[in-house]
C-alpha positions in Angstrom: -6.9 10.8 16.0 -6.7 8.2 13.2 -6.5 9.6 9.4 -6.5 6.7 6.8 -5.9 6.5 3.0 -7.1 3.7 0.7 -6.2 2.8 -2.7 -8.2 -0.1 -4.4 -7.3 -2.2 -7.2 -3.6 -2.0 -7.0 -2.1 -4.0 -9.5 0.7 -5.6 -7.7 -0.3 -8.8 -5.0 -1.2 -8.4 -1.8 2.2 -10.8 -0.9 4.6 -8.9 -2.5 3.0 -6.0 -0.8 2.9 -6.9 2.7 6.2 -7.2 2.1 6.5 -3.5 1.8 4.2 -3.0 4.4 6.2 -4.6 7.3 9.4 -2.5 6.4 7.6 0.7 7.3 5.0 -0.3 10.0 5.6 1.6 13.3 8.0 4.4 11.5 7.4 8.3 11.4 6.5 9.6 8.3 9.4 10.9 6.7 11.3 8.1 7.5 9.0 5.9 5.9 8.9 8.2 2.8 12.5 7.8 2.4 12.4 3.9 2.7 9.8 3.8 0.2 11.9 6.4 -2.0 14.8 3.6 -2.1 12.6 0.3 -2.1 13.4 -1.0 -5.6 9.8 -2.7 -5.5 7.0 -1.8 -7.8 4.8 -1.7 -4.5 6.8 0.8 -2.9 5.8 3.4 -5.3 1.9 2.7 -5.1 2.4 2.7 -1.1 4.3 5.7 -1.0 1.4 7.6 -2.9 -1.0 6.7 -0.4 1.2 7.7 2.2 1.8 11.2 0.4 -2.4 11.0 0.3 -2.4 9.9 4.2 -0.5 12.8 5.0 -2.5 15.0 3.0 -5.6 14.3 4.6 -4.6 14.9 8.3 -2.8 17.9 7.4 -5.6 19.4 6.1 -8.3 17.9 6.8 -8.0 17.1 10.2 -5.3 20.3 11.0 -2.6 17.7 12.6 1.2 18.1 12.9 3.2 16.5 10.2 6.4 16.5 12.1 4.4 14.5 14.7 2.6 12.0 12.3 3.6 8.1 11.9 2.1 4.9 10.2 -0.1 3.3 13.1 -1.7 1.0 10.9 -0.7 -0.4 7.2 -2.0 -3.8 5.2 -2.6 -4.8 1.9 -6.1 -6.7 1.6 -7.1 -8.6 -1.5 -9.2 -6.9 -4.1 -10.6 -9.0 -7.6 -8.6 -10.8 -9.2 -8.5 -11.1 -13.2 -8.6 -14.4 -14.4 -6.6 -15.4 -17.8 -6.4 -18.5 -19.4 -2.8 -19.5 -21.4 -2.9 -22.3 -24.1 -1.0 -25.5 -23.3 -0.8 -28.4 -25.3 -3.3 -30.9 -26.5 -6.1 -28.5 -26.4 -5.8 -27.5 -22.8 -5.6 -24.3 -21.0 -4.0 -23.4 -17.6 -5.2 -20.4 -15.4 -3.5 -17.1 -15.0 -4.4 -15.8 -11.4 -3.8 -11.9 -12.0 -4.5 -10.6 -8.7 -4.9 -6.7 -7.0 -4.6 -5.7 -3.6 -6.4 -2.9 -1.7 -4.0 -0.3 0.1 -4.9 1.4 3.5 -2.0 3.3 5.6 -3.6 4.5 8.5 -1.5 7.7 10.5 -1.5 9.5 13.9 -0.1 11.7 15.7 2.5 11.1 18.6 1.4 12.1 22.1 
């Protein structure tokens, strides 16, 4: 059985955290928890509370092992993105792309 956790408008890019993503892919999860725990990367933090929330939800939710659970599934997808505008010279202005990602770490259970 698949349990997922989302969290939406993360405000870190989806680049920096697929990153992130790609370290911990495949892993059980407490070692991924302890990656994330030494990952000096601002995504690692938001990733490791969906984890935690991941977790949570097939524990009791869904009455799985947690020694047996690991990531199946993680991506980042692209949520809004807030456009800014920065002054430059002559008048002009140049764009400031502030973009969010959506977080989903999906978790099973070994066989």
């Amino acid at each position: 059985m698949d349990v997922k956790a989302v969290a939406k408008t993360v405000r870190v890019t989806p680049r920096k955290t697929r990153l992130v993503l790609d370290e911990i892919r495949g892993l059980d999860v407490d070692h991924a928890a302890a990656v994330l725990r030494y990952t000096p990367n601002k995504a690692a933090k938001a990733i490791a509370k969906v984890l935690n929330s991941a977790v949570a939800n097939a524990t009791n939710n869904h009455q799985l092992d947690e020694d047996k659970l690991y990531i199946s599934a993680c991506f980042a997808d692209e949520g809004v993105t807030m456009k800014r505008f920065r002054p430059r010279a002559k008048g002009s202005a140049s764009p400031i792309m502030k973009r969010t990602s959506h977080i989903t770490v999906v978790v099973s259970e070994r066989v």
